[in-house]
C-alpha positions in Angstrom: 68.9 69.7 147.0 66.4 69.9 150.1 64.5 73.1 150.3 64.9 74.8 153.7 63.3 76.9 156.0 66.6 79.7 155.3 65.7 79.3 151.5 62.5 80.9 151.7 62.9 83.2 154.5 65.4 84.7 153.0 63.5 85.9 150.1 60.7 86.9 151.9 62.6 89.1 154.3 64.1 90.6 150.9 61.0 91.2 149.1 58.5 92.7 151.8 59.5 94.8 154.6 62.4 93.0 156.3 60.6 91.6 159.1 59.1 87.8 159.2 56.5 85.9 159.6 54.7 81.8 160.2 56.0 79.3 158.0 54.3 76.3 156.8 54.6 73.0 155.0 53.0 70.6 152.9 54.2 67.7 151.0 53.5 66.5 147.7 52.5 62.6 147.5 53.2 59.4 145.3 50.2 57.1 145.2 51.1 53.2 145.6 48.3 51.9 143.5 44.8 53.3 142.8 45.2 55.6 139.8 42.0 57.7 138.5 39.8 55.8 140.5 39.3 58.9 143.2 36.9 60.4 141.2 35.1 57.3 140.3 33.9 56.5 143.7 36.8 54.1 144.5 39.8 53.8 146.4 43.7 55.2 146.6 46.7 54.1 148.4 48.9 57.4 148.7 51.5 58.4 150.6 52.8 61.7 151.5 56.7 62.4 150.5 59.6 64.7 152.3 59.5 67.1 149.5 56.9 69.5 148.7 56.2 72.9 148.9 57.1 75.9 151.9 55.4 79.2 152.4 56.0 82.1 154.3 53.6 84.1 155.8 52.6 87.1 157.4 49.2 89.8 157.6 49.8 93.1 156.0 46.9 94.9 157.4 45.5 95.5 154.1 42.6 94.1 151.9 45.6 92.7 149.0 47.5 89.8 148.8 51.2 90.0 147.4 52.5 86.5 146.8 56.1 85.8 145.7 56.8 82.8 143.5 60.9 82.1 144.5 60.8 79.2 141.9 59.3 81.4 139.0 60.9 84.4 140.4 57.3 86.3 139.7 55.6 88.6 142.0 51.8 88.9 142.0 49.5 91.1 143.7 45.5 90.8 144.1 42.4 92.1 145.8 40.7 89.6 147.9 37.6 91.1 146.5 38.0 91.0 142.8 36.0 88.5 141.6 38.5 87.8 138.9 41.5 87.3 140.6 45.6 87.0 139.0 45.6 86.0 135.3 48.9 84.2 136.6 48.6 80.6 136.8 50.3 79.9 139.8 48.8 82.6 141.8 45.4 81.3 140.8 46.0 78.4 142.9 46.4 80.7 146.2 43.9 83.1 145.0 41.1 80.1 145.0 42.0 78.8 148.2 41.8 82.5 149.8 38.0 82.2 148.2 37.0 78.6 149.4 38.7 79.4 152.4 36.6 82.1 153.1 33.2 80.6 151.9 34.3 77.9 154.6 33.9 80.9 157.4 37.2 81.9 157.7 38.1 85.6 157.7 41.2 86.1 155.3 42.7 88.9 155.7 45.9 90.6 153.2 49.3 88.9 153.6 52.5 88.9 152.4 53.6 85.9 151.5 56.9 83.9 149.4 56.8 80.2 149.1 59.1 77.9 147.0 58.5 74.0 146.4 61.1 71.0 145.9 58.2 68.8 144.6 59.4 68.4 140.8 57.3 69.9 138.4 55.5 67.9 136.5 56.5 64.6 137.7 52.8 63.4 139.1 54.0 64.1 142.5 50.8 67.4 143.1 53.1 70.1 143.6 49.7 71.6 142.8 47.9 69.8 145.7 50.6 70.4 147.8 50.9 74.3 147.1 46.8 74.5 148.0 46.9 72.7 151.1 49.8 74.5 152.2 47.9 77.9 152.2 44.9 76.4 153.4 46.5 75.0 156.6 48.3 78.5 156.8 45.2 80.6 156.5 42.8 78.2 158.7 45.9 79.1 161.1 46.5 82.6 160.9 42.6 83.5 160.4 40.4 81.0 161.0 41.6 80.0 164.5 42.4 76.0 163.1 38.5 75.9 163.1 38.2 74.3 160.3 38.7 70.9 160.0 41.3 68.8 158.0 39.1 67.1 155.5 37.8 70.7 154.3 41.5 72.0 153.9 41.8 69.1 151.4 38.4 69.9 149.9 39.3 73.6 149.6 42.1 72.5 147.4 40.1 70.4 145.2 37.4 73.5 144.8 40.2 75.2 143.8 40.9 73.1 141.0 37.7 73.0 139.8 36.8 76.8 140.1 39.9 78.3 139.6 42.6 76.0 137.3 39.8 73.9 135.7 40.9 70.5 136.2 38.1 68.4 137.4 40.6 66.3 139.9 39.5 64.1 142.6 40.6 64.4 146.2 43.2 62.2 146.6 46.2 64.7 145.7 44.9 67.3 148.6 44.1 64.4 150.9 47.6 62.6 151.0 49.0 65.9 151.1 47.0 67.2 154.4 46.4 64.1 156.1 50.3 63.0 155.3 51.9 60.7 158.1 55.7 59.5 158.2 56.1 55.7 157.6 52.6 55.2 156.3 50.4 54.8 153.3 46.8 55.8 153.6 44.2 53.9 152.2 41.3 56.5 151.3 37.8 55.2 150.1 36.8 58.1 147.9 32.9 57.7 148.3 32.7 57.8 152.1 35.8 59.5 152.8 36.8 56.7 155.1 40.2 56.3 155.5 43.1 54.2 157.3 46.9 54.1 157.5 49.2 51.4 156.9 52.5 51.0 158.3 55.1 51.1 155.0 58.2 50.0 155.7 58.8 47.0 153.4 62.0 45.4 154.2 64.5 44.6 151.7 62.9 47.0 149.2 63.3 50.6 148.0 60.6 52.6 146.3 62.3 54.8 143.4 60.4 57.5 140.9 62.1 57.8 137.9 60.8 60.9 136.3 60.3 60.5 132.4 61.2 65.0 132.2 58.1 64.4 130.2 56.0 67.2 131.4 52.3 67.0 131.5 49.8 69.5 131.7 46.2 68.2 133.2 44.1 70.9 132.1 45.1 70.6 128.8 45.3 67.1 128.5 42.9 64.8 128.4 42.3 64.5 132.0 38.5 65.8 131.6 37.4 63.8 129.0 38.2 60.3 130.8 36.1 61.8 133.5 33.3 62.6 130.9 33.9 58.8 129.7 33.5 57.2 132.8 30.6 59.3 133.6 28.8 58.0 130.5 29.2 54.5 131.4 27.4 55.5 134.5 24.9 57.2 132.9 24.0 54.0 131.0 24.5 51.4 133.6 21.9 53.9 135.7 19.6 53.7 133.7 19.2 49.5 134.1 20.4 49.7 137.9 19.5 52.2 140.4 21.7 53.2 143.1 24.8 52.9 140.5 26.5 56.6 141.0 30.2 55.6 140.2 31.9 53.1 138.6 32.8 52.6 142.3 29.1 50.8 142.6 29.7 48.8 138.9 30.7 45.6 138.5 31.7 43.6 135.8 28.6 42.4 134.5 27.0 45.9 134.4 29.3 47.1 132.2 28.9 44.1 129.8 25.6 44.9 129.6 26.4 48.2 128.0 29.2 47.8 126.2 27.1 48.2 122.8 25.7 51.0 124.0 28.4 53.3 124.7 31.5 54.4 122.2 34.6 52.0 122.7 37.0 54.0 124.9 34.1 54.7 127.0 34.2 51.2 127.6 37.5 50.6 127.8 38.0 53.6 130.3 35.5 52.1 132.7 36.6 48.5 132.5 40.4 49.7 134.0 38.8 51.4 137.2 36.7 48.7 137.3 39.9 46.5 137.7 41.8 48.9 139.6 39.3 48.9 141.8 39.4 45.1 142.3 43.9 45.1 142.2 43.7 47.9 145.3 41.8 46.0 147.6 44.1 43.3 146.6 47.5 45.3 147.4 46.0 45.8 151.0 45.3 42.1 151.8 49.3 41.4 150.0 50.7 44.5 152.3 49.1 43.0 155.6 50.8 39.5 154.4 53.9 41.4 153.6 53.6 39.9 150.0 55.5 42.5 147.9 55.3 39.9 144.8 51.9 40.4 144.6 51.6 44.4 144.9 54.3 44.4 142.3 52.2 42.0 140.3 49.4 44.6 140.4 51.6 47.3 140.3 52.2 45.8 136.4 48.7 45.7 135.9 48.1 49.1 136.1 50.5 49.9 134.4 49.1 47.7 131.4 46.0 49.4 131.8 46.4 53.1 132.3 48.4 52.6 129.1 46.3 50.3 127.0 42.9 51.1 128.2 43.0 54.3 130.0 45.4 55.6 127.4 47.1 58.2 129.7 50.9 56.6 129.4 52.9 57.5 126.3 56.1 56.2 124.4 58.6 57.5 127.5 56.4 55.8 129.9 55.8 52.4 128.2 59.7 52.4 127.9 60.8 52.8 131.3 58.5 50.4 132.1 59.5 47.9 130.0 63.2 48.4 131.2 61.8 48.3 134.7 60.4 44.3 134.1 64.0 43.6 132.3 65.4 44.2 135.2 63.7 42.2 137.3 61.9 45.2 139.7 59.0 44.1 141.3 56.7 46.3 140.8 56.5 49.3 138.0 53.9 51.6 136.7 53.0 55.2 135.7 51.9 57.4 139.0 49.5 60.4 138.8 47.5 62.0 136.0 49.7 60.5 133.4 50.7 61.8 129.6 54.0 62.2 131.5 55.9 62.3 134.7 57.0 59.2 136.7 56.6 55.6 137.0 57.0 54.6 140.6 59.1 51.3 140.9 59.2 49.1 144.3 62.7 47.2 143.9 64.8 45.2 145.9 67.4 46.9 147.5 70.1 44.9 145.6 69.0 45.0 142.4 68.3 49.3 142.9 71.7 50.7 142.1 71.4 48.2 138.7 68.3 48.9 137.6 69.1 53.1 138.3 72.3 52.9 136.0 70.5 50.6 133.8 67.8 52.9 132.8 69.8 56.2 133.1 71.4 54.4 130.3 68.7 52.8 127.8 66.7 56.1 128.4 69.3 58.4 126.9 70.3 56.3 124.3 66.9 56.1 123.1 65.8 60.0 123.4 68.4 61.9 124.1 68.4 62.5 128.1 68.7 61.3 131.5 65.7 60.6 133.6 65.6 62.0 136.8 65.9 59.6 139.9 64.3 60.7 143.5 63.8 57.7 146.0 61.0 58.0 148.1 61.2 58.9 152.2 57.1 58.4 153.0 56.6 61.9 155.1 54.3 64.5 156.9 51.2 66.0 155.9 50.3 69.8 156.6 52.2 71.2 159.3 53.4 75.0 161.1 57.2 75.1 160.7 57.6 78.7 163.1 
C-alpha cells in the first residue's frame, strides 16, 4: 500500500505536542546496470523509484533530537552534542547526517521528527540512502537556508555510512536518491561526478523487481572485503602504471599482468568491474538505439558475474534468475549490494503477467514462500511535501 502524507502526520501529531510541522520525501532507487562499480571509479545507471521514505519535521527549541521510527514503532532521543550518539541503528543514520550536516555549515538545531518508509527492507532498493537524503534535504531546508548544494546532501549520506553505520558504500544510492527525476535513468560517472539523464520509457516493456525476502545486511556481509579486493588489485597494477587509482583507470591487460601476484578472488573481483565497466557504456549506446535486446543481453551478464566472480548472489538469486531466462524476459539480474534482495527483470509487457505467476510458483515450491513483486514507476528525487 502507498505510504501517504496522512500516514505520517498522524503519528507525529500523536507522539509530540499536537501541532505539525515540514514534510519531506526521498525515494529509494533501482539501478539498471552498473553494480559495485561506484566505488571503483566507474559508472551507474540508477533510477529513482515512487516509493521511499517520508519524514516529518519540526524545531523544538532545544539542543535534542527526538526521532520516531513509525515502521519499528521505536522512539529515540539524542543530544546533538554527544559525540556518541543513539546505540539504535536506525537512529544512527539521522544522528550522522545531523553531524555531516553540520560540518557542512549548517546550523542544526533540536527537532521533533516521525518518518515511515515504503521502500522494502532489505530488497536493494537504499531505504538506507533514501532515509539520509531525506533528512539532509530537510535540515539544509529548515536550517541551512538550501545553501548547500545537492551533490553534498548525497555526500552527507555516504559520510554517514562510513562514520556512523560502517559500510564503506559508494555514492550512487544517495545520488539517485537526491538527484531523482521522473521518467529518467541517470547515468553517473563516479570519478568526476559527471552525470546525465536519459529518457526511460521503453515501449512494450515493464521493469519488475522480484524480491527474493532474502534479507541482507551490508555491514555484516561481505560488502567491505570486495572493496579491500578491488583495492589490492589497484595497489599492484599501481605499482607498474602510474595514474591507475581505480579499477575505473584498468584495463584488461593490466590486470593480466597481475594476476599472479594477487590471491584469486582478488582477481576475479576486479576482472567483473572491469567488464561492467565495459557492458554500461554499452547499455547507453543500446538505450539511445532503443535496443532493449542488447541491455537485456548485458543485464544477463551481470548477473553471471556478480554471481560467479563477484560472488555476492546466492542460491535464491541464481534461481530466480534462471526462471527469469526460461521464460523468455529480456533482461534479469541481481540489483544492489547483493547476498539477498531483488533481481530487477526488463520484460515484455505480454509475457509479464506469465513470467509473475510463473515464478511466484517455482519459487515456493522450491523454498517454501512467495516472492514479493513491486513493478517499477521511475520517480522524484528529494523534495518538500508541506
Amino acid at each position: 500500500m502507498k505510504l501517504t502524507i496522512e500516514d505520517v502526520r498522524s503519528r507525529f501529531i500523536k507522539h509530540f505536542d499536537g501541532s505539525t510541522g515540514s514534510v519531506y520525501a526521498s525515494p529509494g532507487r533501482i539501478n539498471l546496470i552498473g553494480e559495485h562499480t561506484d566505488y571503483n571509479g566507474g559508472f551507474v545507471f540508477p533510477g529513482a523509484v515512487d516509493k521511499g521514505m517520508i519524514a516529518e519535521i519540526k524545531p523544538n527549541g532545544t539542543n535534542k533530537v527526538r526521532a520516531y521510527s513509525i515502521d519499528l514503532k521505536d522512539l529515540v532521543e539524542f543530544d546533538l552534542d554527544d559525540p556518541k550518539g543513539p546505540s539504535a541503528s536506525w537512529a544512527r543514520y539521522i544522528y550522522g547526517i545531523c553531524q555531516e550536516m553540520k560540518a557542512r555549515g549548517v546550523e542544526v538545531k533540536g527537532f521533533n521528527t516521525a518518518f515511515a518508509g515504503d521502500v522494502p527492507l532489505g530488497a536493494g532498493m537504499s531505504s538506507s540512502a533514501a532515509l539520509e537524503s531525506c533528512y539532509a534535504f530537510a535540515l539544509n531546508d529548515l536550517f541551512g537556508d538550501n545553501k548547500v548544494e545537492k551533490f553534498e546532501l548525497a555526500k552527507a549520506g555516504q559520510a554517514t555510512e562510513h562514520k556512523y553505520v560502517g559500510v564503506n558504500c559508494g555514492i550512487m544510492d544517495q545520488f539517485a536518491s537526491v538527484f531523482g527525476k521522473k521518467g529518467h535513468l541517470i547515468r553517473l560517472d563516479c570519478r568526476s561526478l559527471e552525470y546525465e539523464y536519459f529518457p526511460f520509457d521503453p515501449k512494450g516493456y515493464k521493469l519488475v523487481l522480484v524480491n527474493s525476502c532474502v534479507k541482507h545486511e551490508l555491514a555484516s556481509s561481505a560488502y567491505n572485503d570486495r572493496r579491500r579486493s578491488c583495492e589490492n588489485v589497484v595497489a599492484h597494477i599501481a605499482a607498474k602504471h602510474a595514474g591507475v587509482e581505480t579499477l575505473r583507470d584498468a584495463d584488461w591487460a593490466m590486470l593480466e599482468e597481475v594476476k599472479d601476484e594477487v590471491p584469486q578472488e582478488d582477481y576475479n573481483c576486479a576482472k567483473y568491474v572491469i567488464g561492467e565497466k565495459d557492458r554500461v557504456l554499452a547499455v547507453c549506446d543500446a538505450l539511445k538505439a532503443g535496443d532493449y535486446e542488447t541491455v537485456g543481453q548485458k543485464m544477463y551478464e551481470t548477473h553471471e558475474g556478480l554471481s560467479k566472480d563477484y560472488l555476492v548472489s546466492c542460491p535464491e538469486l541464481d534461481y530466480l534468475n534462471d526462471i527469469a531466462r526460461e521464460c523468455g524476459v529480456t533482461g534479469s539480474r541481481v540489483m544492489g549490494g547483493g547476498f539477498g534482495g531483488c533481481t530487477i527483470n526488463l520484460v515484455e509487457e505480454a509475457l509479464a503477467q506469465p513470467f509473475i505467476d510463473t515464478v511466484k510458483a517455482k519459487y515456493k515450491e522450491k523454498f517454501g514462500k512467495e516472492p514479493l513483486i513491486y513493478n517499477v514507476v521511475i520517480g522524484d528525487g528529494s523534495r518538500k511535501l508541506l
